[in-house]
NUFI-22983 format. One record per residue: chain; residue in one letter; residue number from 0; x, y, z of N, C-alpha, C in turn. Coordinates in nm, 2 decimals, padded with zeros to 4 digits. Example, Ala and Ser with C-alpha at 12.3 -4.5 7.8 and 13.67 -1.06 7.14 Angstrom:
BEGIN
{"A","A",0,{01.32,-00.57,00.78},{01.23,-00.45,00.78},{01.32,-00.33,00.78}},
{"A","S",1,{01.28,-00.22,00.71},{01.37,-00.11,00.71},{01.29,00.00,00.79}},
***
This chain:
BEGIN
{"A","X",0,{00.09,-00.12,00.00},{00.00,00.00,00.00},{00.09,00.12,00.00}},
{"A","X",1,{00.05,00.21,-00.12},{00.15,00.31,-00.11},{00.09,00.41,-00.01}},
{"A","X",2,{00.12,00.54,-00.01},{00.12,00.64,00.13},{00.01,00.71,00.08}},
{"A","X",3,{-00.03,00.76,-00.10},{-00.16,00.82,-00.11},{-00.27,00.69,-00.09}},
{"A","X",4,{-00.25,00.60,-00.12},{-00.40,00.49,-00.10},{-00.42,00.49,00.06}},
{"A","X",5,{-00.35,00.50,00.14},{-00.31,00.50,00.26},{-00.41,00.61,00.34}},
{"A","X",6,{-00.39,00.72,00.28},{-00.41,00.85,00.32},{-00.54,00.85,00.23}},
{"A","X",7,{-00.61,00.80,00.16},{-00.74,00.77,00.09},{-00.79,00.70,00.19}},
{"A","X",8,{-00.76,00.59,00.21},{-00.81,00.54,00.32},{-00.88,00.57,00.46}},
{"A","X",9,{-00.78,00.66,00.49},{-00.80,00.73,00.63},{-00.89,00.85,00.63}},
{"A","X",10,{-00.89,00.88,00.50},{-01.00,01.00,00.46},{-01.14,00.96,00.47}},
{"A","X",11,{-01.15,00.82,00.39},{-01.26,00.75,00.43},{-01.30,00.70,00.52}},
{"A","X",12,{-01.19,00.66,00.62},{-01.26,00.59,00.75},{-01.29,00.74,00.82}},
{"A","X",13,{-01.23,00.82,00.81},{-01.28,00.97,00.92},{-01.40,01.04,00.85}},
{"A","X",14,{-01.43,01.02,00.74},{-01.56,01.07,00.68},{-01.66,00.96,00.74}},
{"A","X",15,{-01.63,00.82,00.77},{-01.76,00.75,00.75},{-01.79,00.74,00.92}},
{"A","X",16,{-01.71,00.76,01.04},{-01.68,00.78,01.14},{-01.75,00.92,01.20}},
{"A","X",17,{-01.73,01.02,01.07},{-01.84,01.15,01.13},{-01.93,01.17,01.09}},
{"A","X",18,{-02.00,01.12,00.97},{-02.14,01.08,00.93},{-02.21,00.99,01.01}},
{"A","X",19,{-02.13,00.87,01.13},{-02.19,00.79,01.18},{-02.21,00.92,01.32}},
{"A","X",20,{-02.13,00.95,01.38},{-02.14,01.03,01.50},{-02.23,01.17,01.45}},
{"A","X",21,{-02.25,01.17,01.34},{-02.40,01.33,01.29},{-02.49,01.22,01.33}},
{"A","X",22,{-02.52,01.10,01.24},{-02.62,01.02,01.26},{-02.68,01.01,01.41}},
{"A","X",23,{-02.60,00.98,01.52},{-02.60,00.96,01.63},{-02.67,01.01,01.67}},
{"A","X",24,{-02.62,01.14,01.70},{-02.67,01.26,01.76},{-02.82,01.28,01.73}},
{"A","X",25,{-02.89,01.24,01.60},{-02.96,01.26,01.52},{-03.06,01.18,01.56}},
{"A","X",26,{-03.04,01.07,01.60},{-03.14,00.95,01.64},{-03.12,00.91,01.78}},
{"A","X",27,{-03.05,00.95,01.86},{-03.03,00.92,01.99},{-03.18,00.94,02.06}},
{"A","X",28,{-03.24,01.05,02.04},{-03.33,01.11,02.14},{-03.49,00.99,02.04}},
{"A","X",29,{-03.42,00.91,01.97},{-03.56,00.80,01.90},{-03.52,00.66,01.96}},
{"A","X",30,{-03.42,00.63,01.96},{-03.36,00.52,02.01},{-03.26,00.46,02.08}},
{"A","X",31,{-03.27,00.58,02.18},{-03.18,00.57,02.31},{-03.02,00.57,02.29}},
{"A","X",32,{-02.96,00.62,02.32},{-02.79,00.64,02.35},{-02.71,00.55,02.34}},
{"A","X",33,{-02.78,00.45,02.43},{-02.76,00.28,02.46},{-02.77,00.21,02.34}},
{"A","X",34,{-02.89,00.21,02.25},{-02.87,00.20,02.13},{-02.83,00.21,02.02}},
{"A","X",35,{-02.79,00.35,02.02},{-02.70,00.42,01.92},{-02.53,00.39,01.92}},
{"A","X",36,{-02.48,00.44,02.01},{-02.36,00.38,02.07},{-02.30,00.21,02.00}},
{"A","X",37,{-02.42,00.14,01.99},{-02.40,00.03,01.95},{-02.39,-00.04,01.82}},
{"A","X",38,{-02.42,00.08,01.71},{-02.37,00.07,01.61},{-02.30,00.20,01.54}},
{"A","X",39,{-02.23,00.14,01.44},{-02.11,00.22,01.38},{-02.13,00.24,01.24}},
{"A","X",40,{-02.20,00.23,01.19},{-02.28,00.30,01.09},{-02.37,00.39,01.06}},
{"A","X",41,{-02.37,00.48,00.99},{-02.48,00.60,00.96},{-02.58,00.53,00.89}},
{"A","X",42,{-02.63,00.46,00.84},{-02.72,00.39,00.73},{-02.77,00.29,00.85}},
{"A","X",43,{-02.69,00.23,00.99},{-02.77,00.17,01.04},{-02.84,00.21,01.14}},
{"A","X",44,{-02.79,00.31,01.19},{-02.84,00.43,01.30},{-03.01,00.51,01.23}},
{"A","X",45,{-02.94,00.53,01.12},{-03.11,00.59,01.05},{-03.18,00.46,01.07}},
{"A","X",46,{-03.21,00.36,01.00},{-03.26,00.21,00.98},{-03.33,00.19,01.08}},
{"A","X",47,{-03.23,00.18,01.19},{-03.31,00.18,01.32},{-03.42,00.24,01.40}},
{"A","X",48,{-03.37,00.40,01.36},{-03.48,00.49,01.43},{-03.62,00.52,01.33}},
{"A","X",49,{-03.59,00.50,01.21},{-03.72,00.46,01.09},{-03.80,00.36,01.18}},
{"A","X",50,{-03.75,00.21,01.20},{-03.81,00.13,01.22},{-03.88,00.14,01.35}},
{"A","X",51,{-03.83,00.21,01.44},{-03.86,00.25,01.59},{-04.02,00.34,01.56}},
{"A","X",52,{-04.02,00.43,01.45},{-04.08,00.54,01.45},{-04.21,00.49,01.32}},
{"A","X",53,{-04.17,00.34,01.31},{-04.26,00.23,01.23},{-04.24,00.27,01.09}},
{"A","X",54,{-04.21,00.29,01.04},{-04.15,00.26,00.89},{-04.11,00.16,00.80}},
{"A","X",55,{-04.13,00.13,00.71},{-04.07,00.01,00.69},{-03.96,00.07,00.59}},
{"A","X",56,{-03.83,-00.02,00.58},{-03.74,00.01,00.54},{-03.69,-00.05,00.43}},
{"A","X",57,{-03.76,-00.12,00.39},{-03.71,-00.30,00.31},{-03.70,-00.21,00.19}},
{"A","X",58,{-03.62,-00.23,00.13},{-03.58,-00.17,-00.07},{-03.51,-00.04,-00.04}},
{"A","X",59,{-03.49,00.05,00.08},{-03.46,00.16,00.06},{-03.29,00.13,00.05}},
{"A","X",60,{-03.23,00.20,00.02},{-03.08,00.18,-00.01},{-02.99,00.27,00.11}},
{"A","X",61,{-02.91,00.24,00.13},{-02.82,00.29,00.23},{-02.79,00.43,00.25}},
{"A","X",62,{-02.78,00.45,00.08},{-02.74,00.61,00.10},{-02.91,00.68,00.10}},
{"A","X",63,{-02.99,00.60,00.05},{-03.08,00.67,00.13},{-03.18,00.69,00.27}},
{"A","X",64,{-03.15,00.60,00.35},{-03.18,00.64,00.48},{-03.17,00.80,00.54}},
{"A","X",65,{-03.09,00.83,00.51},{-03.06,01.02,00.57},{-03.18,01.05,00.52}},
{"A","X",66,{-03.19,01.09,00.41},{-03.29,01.15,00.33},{-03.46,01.13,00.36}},
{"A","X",67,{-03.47,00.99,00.43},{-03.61,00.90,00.44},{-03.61,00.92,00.57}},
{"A","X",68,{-03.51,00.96,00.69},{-03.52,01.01,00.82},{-03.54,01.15,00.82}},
{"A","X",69,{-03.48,01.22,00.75},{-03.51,01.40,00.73},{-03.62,01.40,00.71}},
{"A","X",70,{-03.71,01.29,00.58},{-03.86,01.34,00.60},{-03.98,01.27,00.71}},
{"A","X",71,{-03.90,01.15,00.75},{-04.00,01.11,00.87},{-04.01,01.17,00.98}},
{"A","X",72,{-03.89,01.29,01.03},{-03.82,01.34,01.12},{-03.93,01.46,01.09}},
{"A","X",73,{-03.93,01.53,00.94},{-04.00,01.63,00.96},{-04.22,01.61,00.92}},
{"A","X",74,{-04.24,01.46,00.95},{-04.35,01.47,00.98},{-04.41,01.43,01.10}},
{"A","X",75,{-04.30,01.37,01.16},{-04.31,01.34,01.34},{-04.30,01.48,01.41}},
{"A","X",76,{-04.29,01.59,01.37},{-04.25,01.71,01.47},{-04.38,01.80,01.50}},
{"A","X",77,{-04.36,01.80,01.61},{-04.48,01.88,01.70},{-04.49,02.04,01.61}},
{"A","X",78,{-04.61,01.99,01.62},{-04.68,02.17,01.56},{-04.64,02.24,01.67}},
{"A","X",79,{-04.59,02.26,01.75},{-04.59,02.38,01.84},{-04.62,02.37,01.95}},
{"A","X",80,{-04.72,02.31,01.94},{-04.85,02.30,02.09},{-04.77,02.20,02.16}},
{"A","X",81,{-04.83,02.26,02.30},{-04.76,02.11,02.39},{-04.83,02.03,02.43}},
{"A","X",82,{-04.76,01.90,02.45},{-04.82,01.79,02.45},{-04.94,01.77,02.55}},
{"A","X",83,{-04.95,01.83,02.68},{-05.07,01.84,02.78},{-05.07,01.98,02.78}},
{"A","X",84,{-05.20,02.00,02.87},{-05.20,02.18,02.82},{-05.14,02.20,02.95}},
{"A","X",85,{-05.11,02.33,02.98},{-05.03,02.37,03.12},{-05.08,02.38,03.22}},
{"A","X",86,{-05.04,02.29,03.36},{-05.14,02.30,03.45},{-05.04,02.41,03.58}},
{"A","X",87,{-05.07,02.50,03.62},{-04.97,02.55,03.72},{-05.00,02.44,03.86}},
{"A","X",88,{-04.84,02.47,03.93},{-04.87,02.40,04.06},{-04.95,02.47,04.14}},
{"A","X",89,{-05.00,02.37,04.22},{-05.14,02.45,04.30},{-05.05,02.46,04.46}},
{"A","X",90,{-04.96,02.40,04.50},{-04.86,02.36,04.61},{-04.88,02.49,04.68}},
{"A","X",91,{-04.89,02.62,04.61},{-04.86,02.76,04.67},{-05.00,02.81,04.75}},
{"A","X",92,{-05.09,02.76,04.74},{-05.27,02.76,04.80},{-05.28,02.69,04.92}},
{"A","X",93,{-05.29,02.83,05.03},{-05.34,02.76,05.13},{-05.43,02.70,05.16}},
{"A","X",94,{-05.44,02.57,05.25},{-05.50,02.47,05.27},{-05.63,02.55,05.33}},
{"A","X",95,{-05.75,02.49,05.33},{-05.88,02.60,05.41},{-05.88,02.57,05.57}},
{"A","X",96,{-05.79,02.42,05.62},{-05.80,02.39,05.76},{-05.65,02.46,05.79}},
{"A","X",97,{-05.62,02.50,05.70},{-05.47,02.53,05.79},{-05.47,02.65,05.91}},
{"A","X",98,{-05.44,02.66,06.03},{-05.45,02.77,06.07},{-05.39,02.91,06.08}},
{"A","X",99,{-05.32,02.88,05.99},{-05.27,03.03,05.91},{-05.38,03.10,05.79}},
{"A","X",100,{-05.45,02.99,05.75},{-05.54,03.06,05.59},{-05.61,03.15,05.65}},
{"A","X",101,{-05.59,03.25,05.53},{-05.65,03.36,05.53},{-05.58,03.48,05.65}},
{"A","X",102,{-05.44,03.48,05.72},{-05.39,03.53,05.83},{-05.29,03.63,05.73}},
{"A","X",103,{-05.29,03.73,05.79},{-05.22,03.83,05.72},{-05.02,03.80,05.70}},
{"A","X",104,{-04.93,03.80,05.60},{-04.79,03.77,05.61},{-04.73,03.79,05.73}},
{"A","X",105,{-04.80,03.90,05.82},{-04.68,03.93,05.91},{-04.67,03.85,06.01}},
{"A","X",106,{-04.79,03.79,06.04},{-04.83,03.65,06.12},{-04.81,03.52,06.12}},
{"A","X",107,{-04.78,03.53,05.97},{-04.72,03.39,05.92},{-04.56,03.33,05.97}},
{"A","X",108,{-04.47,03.49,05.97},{-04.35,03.51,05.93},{-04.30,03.45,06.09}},
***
């Protein structure tokens, strides 16, 4: 092996190395960390979180998984709204048997 195929080489394993760790990052929060971590591929990191998010994957090609996660990714995403409507804590409301309720702060203090 001469020193440019060499240096080809190592181009490609650091490119395919940080396509897998974008991937990662990318699908972690679909199929856990623990998950992710466990493979070393970008094409299997998508695969996975497709199929997590029910998709079927069968005929799609490797290099296209990114592409087929970018659009399942952008029809899984919350309109805006949140998921329960907002309830405040009630924790700060005095109790009606307490015998402070209804007693002015300086009484309390």
């Amino acid at each position: 092996m001469n020193q440019r195929s060499f240096e080809g080489a190592m181009q490609l394993e650091h490119d395919r190395r940080r396509t897998a760790e974008v991937a990662r990052t990318r699908v972690a929060p679909i199929i856990g960390m623990d998950a992710a971590l466990r493979m070393d591929h970008a094409h299997s990191l998508y695969r996975e979180a497709l199929k997590t998010l029910g998709y079927d994957t069968a005929g799609v090609s490797n290099e296209g998984m990114s592409a087929m996660f970018d659009m399942a990714s952008q029809i899984a995403k919350p309109t805006g709204a949140p998921s329960r409507p907002f309830q405040p804590a009630m924790d700060a409301v005095p109790d009606d048997d307490s015998p402070l309720s209804g007693k002015s702060a300086r009484l309390k203090a």
